[in-house]
MARBA-3410 file (N, C-alpha, C, O; in Angstrom, 1 decimal):
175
-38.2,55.6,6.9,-37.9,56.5,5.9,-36.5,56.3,5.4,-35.6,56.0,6.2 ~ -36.3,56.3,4.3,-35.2,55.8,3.5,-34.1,56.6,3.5,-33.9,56.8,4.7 ~ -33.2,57.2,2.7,-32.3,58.0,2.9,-32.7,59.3,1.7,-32.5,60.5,2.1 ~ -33.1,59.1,0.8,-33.2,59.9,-0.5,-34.8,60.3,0.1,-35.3,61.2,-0.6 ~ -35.3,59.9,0.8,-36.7,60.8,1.2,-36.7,61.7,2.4,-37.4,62.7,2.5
-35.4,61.3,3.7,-34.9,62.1,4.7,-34.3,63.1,4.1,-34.7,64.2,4.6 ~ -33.2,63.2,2.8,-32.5,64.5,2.4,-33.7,65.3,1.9,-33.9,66.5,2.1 ~ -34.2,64.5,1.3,-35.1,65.5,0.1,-36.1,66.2,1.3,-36.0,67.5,1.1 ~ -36.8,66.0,2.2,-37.3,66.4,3.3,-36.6,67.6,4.3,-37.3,68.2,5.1 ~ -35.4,67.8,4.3,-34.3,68.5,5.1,-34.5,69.6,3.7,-34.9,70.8,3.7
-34.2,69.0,3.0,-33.6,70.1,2.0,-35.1,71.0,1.6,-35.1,72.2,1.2 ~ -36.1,70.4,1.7,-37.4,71.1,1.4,-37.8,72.1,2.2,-38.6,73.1,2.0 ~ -37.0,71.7,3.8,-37.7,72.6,4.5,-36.4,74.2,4.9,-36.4,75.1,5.7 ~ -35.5,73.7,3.8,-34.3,74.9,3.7,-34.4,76.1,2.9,-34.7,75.9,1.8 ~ -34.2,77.4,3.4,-34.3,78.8,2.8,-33.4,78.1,1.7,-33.0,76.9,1.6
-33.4,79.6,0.8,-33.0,79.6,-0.8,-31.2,79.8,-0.1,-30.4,78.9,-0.2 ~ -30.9,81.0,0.5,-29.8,81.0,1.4,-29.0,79.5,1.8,-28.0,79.2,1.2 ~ -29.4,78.8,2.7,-29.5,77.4,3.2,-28.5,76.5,1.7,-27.4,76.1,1.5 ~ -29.7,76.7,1.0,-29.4,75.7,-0.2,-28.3,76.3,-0.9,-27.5,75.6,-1.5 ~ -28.0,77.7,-1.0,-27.0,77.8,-2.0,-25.3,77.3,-1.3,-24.2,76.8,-1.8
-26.0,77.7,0.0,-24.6,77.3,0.7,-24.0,75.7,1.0,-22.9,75.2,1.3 ~ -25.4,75.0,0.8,-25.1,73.4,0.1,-24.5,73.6,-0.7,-23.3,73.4,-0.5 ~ -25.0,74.1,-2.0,-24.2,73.9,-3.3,-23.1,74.3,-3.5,-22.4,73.7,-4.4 ~ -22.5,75.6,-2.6,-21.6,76.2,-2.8,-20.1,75.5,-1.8,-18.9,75.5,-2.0 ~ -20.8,75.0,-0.7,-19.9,74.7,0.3,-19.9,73.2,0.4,-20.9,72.6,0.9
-18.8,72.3,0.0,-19.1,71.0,0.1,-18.3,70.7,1.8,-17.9,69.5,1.9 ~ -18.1,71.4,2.8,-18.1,71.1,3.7,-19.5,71.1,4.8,-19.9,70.6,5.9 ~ -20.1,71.9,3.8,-22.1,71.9,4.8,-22.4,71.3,3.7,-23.5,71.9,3.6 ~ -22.3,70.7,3.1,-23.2,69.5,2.7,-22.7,68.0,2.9,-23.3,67.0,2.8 ~ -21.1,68.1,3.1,-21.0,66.7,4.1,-21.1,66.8,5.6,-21.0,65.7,6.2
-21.4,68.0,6.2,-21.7,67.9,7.6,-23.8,67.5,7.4,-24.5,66.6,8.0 ~ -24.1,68.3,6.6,-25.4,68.1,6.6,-25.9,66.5,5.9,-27.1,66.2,5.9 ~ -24.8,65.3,5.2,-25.2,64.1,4.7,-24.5,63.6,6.9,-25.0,62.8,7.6 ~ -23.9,64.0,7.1,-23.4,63.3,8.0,-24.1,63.5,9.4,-23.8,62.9,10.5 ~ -25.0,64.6,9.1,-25.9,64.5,10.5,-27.5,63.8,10.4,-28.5,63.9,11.1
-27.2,63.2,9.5,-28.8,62.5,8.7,-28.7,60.9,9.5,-27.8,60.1,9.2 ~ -29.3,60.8,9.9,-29.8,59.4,10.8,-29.7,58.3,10.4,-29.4,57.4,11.2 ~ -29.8,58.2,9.1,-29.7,57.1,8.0,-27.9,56.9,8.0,-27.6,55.8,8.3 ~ -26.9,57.8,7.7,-26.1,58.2,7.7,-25.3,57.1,8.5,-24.8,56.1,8.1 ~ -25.5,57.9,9.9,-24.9,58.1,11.4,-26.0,56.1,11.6,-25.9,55.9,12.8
-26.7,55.2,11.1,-26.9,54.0,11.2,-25.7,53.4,10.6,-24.8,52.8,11.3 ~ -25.5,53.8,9.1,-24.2,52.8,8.1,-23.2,53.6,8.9,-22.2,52.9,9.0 ~ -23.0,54.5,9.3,-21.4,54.6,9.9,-21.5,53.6,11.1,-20.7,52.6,10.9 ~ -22.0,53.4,12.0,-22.3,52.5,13.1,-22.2,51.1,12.6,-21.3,50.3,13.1 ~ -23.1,50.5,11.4,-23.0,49.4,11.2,-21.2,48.9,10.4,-20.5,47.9,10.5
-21.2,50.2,9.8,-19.7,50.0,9.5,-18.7,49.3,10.1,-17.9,48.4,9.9 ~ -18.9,50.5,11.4,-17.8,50.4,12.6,-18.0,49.2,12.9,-17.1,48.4,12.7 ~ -19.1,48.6,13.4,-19.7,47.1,14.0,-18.9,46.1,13.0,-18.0,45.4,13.5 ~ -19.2,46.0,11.4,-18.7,45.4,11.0,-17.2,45.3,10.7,-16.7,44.2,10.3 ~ -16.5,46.6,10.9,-15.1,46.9,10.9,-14.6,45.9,12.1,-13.8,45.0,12.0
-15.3,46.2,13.4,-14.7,45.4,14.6,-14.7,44.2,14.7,-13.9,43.5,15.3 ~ -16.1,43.6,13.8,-16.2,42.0,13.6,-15.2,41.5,13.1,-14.5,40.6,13.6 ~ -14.9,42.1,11.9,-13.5,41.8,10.9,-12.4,41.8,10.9,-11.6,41.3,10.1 ~ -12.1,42.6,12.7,-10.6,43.0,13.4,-10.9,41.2,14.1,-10.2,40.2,14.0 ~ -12.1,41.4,14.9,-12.0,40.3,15.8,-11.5,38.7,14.9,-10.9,37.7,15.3
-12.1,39.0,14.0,-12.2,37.4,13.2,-10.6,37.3,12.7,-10.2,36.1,12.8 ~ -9.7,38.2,12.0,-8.8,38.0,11.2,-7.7,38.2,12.6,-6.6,38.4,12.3 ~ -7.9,38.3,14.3,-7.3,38.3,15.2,-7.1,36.9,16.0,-6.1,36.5,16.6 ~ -8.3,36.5,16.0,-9.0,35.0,16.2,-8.0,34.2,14.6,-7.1,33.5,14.9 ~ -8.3,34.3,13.6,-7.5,33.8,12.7,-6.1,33.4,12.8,-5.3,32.4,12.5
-6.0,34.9,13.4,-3.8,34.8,13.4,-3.3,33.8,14.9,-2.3,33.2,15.2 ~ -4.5,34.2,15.5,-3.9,33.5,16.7,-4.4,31.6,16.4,-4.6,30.8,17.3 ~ -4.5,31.4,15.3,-4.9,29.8,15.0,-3.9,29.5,13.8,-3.6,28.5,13.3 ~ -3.5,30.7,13.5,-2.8,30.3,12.2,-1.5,29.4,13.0,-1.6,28.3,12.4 ~ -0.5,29.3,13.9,0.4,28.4,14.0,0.0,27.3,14.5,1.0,26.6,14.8
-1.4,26.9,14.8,-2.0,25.4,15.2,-2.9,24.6,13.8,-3.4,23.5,13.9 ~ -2.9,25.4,12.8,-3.2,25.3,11.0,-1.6,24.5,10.6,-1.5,23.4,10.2 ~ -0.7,25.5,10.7,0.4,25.2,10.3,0.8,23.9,10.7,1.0,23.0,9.9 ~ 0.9,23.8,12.1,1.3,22.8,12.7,0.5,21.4,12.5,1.1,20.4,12.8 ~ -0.9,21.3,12.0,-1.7,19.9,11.8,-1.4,20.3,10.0,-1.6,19.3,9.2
-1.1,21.2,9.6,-0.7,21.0,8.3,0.5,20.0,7.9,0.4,19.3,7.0 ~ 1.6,20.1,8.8,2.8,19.6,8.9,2.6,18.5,9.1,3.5,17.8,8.6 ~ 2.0,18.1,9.6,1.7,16.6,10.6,1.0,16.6,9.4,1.6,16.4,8.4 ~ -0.5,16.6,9.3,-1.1,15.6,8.0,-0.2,15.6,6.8,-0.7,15.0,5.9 ~ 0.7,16.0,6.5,1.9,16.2,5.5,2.6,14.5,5.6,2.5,13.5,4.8
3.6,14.8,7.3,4.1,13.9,7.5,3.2,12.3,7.6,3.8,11.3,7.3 ~ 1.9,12.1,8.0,0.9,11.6,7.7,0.6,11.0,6.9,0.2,9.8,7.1 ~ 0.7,11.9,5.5,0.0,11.4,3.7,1.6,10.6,4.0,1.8,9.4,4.5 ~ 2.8,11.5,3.6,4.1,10.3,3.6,4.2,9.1,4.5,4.5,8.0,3.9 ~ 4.0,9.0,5.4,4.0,7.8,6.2,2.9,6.9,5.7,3.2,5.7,5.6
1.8,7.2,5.4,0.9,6.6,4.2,1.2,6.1,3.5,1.0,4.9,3.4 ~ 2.0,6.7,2.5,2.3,6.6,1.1,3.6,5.6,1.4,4.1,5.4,0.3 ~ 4.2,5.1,2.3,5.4,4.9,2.6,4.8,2.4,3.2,5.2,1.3,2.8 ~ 4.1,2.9,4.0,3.4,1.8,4.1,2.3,1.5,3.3,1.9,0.3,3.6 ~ 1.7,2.1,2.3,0.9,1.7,1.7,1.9,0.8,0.3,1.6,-0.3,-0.2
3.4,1.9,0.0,4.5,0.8,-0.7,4.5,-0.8,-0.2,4.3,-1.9,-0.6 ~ 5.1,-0.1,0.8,5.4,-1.6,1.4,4.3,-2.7,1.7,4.5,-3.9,1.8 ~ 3.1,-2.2,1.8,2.0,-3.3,1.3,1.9,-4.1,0.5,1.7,-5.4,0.6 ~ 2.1,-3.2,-0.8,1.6,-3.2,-2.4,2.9,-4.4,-2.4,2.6,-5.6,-2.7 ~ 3.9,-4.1,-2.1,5.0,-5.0,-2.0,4.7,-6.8,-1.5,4.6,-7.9,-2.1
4.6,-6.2,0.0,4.2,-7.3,0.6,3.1,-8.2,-0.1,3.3,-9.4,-0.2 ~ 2.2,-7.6,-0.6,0.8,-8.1,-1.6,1.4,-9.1,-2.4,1.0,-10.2,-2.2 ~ 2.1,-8.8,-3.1,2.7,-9.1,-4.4,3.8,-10.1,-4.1,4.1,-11.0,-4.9 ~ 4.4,-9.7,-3.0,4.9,-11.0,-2.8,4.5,-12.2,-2.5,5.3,-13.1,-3.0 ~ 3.7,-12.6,-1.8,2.5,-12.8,-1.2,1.8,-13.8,-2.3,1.8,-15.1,-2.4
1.4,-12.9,-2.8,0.5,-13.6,-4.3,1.9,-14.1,-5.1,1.8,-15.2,-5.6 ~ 2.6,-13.7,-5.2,3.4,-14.7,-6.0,3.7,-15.6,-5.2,3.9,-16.6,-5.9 ~ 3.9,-15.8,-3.7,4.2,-17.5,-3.1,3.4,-18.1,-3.3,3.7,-19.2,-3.8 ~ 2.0,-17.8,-3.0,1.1,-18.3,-3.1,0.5,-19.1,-4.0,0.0,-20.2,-3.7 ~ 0.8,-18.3,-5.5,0.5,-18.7,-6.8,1.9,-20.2,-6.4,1.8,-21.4,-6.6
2.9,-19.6,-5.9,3.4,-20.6,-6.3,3.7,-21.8,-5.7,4.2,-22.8,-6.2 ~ 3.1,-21.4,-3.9,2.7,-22.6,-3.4,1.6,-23.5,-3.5,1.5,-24.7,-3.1 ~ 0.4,-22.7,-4.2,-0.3,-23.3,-4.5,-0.1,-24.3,-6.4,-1.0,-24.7,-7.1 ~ 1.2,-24.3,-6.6,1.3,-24.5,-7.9,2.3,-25.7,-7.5,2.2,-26.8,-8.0 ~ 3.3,-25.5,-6.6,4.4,-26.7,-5.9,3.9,-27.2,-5.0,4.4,-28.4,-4.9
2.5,-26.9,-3.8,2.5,-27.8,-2.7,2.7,-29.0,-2.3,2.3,-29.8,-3.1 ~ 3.1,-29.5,-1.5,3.6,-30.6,-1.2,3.0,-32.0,-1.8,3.5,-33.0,-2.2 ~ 1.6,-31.5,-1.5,0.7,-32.5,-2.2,0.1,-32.6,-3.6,-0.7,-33.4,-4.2 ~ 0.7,-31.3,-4.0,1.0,-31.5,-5.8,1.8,-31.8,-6.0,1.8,-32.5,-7.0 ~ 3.1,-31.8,-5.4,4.7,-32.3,-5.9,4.2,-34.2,-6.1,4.4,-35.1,-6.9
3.7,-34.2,-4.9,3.3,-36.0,-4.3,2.5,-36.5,-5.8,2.8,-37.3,-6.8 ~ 1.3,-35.7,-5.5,0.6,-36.1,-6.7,1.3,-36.1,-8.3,1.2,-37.1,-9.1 ~ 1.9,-35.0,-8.5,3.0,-35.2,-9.6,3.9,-36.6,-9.6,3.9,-37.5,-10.5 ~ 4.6,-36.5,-8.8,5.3,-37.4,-9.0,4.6,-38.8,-9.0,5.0,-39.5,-9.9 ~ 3.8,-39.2,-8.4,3.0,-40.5,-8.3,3.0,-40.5,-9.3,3.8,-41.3,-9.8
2.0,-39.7,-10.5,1.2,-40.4,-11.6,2.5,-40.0,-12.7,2.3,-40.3,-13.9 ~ 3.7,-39.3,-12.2,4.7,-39.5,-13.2,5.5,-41.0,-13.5,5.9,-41.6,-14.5 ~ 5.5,-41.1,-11.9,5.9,-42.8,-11.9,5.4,-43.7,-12.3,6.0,-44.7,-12.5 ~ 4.0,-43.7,-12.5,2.8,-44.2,-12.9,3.1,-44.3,-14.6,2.9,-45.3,-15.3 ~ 3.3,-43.4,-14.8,3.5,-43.0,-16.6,4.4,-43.8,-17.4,4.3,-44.3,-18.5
5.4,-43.8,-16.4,7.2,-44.3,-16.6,7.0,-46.0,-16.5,7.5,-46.8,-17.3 ~ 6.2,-46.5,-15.6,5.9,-47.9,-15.5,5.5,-48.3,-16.4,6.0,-49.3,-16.9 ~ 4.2,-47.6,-16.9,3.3,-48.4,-18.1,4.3,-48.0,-19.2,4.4,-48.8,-20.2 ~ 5.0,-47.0,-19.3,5.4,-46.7,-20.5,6.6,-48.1,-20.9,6.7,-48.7,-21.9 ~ 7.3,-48.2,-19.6,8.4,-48.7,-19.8,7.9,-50.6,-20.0,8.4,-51.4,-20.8
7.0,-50.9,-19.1,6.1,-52.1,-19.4,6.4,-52.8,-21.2,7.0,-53.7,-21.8 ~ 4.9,-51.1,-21.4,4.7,-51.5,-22.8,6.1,-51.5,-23.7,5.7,-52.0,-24.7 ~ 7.0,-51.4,-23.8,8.2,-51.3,-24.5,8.8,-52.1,-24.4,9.6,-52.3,-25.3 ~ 8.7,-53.1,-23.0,9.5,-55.0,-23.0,8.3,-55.0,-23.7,8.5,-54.5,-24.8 ~ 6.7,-55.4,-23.6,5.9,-56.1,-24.6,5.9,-56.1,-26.0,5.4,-57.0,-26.6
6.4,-54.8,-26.8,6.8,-54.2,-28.0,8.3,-55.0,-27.9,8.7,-55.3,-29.1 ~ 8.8,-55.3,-27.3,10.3,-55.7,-27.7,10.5,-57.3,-27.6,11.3,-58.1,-28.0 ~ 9.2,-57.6,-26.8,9.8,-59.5,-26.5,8.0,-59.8,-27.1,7.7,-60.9,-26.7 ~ 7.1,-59.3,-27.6,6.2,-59.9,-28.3,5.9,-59.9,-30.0,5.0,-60.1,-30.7 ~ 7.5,-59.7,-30.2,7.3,-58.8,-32.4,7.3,-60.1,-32.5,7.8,-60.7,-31.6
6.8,-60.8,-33.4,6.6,-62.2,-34.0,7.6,-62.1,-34.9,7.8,-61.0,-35.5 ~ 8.3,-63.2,-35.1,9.4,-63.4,-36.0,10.5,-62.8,-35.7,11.3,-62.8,-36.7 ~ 10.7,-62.5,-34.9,12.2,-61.1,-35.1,12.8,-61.5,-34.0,12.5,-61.5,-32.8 ~ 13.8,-61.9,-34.7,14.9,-62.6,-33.6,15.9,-60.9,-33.3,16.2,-59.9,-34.1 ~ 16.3,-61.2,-32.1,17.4,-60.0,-31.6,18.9,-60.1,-31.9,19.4,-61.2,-31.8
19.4,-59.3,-32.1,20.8,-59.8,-32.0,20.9,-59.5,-30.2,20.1,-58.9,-29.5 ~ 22.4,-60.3,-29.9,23.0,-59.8,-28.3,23.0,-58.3,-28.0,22.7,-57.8,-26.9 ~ 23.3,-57.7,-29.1,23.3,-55.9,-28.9,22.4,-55.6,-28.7,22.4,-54.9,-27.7 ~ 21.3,-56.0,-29.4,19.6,-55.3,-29.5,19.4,-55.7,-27.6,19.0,-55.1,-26.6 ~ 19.8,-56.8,-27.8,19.5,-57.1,-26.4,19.7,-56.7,-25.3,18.8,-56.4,-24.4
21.3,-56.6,-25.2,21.8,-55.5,-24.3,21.1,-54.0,-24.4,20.8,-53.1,-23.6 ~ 21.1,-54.0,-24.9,20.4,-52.2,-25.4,19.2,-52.3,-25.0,18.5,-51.4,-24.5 ~ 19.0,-53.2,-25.0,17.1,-52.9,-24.8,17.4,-53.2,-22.7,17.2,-52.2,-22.0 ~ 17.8,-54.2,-22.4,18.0,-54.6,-20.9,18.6,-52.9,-20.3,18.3,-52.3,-19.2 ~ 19.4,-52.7,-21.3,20.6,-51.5,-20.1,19.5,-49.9,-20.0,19.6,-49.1,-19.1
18.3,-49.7,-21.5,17.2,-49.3,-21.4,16.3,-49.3,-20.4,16.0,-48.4,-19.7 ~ 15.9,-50.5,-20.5,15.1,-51.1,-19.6,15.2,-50.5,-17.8,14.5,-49.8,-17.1 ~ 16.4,-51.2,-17.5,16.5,-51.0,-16.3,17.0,-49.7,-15.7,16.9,-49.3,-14.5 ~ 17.6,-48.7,-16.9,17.4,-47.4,-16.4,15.7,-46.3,-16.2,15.4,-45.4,-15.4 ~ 14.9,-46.9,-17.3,14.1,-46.6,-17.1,13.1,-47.0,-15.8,12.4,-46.1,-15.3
13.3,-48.4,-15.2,12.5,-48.6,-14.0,13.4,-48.3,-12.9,12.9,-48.7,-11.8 ~ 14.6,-47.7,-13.0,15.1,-47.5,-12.0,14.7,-46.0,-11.7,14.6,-45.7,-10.5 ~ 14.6,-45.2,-12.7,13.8,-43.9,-12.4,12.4,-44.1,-11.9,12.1,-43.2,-11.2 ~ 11.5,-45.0,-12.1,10.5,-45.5,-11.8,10.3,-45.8,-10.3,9.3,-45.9,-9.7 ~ 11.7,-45.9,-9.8,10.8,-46.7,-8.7,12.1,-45.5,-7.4,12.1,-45.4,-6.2
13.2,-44.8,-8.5,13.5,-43.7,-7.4,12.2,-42.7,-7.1,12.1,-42.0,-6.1 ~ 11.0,-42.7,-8.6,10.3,-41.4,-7.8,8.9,-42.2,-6.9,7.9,-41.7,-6.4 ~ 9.3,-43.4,-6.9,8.3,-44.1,-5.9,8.6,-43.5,-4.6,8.0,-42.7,-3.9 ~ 9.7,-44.2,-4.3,10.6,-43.9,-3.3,10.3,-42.3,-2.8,9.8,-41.9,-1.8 ~ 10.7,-41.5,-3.7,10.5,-40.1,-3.3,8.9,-39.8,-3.1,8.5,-39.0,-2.3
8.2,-40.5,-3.9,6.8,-40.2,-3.4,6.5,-40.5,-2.5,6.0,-39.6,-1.8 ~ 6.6,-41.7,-1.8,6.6,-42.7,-0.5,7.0,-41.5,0.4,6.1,-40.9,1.1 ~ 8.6,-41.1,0.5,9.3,-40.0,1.7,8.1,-39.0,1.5,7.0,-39.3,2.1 ~ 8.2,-38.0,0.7,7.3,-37.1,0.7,5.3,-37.4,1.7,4.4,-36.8,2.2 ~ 5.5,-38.3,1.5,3.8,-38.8,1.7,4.3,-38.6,3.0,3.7,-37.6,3.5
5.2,-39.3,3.9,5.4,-39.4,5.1,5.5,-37.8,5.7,5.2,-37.6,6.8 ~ 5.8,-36.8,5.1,6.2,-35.4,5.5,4.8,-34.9,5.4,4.6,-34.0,6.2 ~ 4.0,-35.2,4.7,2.8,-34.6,4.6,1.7,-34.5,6.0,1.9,-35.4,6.9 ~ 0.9,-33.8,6.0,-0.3,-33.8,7.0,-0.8,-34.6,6.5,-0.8,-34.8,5.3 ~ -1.5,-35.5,7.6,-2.5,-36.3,7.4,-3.7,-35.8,6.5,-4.7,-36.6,6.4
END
């Protein structure tokens, strides 16, 4: 039975006296809501839930300085993260730039460079006595000559320093 069908029931079976002194007296009609069964359950569950609510926000406070404390710490945590995750990003990047640029200078690109530069400088310097001692008709003066020889031998002498350096290099290399 509900609550508004227990009053109405109480109150049904009350003299005309009874009732006026409900209406008249709001201390007998909160003694009389307060002795009703229905009542006297929600004050109980109240209380129940009142104590749940002491127990939980008691249990709370006594966790609150072990919150605080893994708060502090995953704080110090994210920073120390954020702190080596820098110096990663760094390292990374350094990293990739040797890289790039060892793989751009390697020993055995420097080798390879220089070979087929020396390579370049021979045929070039070749073809330029054949241009100079095969023109048909064209006599040189001593100057042209000198010029062309003091040419000449600067050119193969770069030629055959980056032989030389290719040669050393080759030796430094891994097999």
């Amino acid at each position: 039975m509900n609550f508004d069908q227990q009053l109405l029931q109480i109150l049904n079976s009350c003299d005309k006296d009874q009732l006026n002194k409900y209406l008249n007296d709001d201390e007998s009609a909160d003694l009389l809501v307060k002795s009703m069964e229905q009542y006297q359950k929600l004050l109980k569950e109240k209380d129940d839930l009142q104590s749940r609510n002491r127990f939980l926000a008691e249990s709370n406070l006594k966790l609150e300085p072990i919150l605080n404390n893994l708060k502090a710490k995953l704080k110090e945590k994210i920073a120390e993260f954020e702190q080596v995750r820098k110096e990663y990003l760094s390292a990374k990047d350094f990293y990739e730039a040797h890289s790039f640029a060892n793989s751009e200078f390697s020993l055995n690109s420097i080798y390879n460079s220089l070979r087929q530069n020396a390579i370049k400088e021979e045929e070039s310097s070749d073809q330029a006595a054949e241009e100079f001692f095969y023109t048909y008709n064209v006599q040189h003066t001593d100057e042209e000559l000198a010029n062309f020889q003091r040419k000449f031998l600067e050119e193969r002498t770069q030629v055959h320093l980056k032989k030389i350096k290719a040669d050393k290099l080759k030796e430094l290399l891994p097999n």
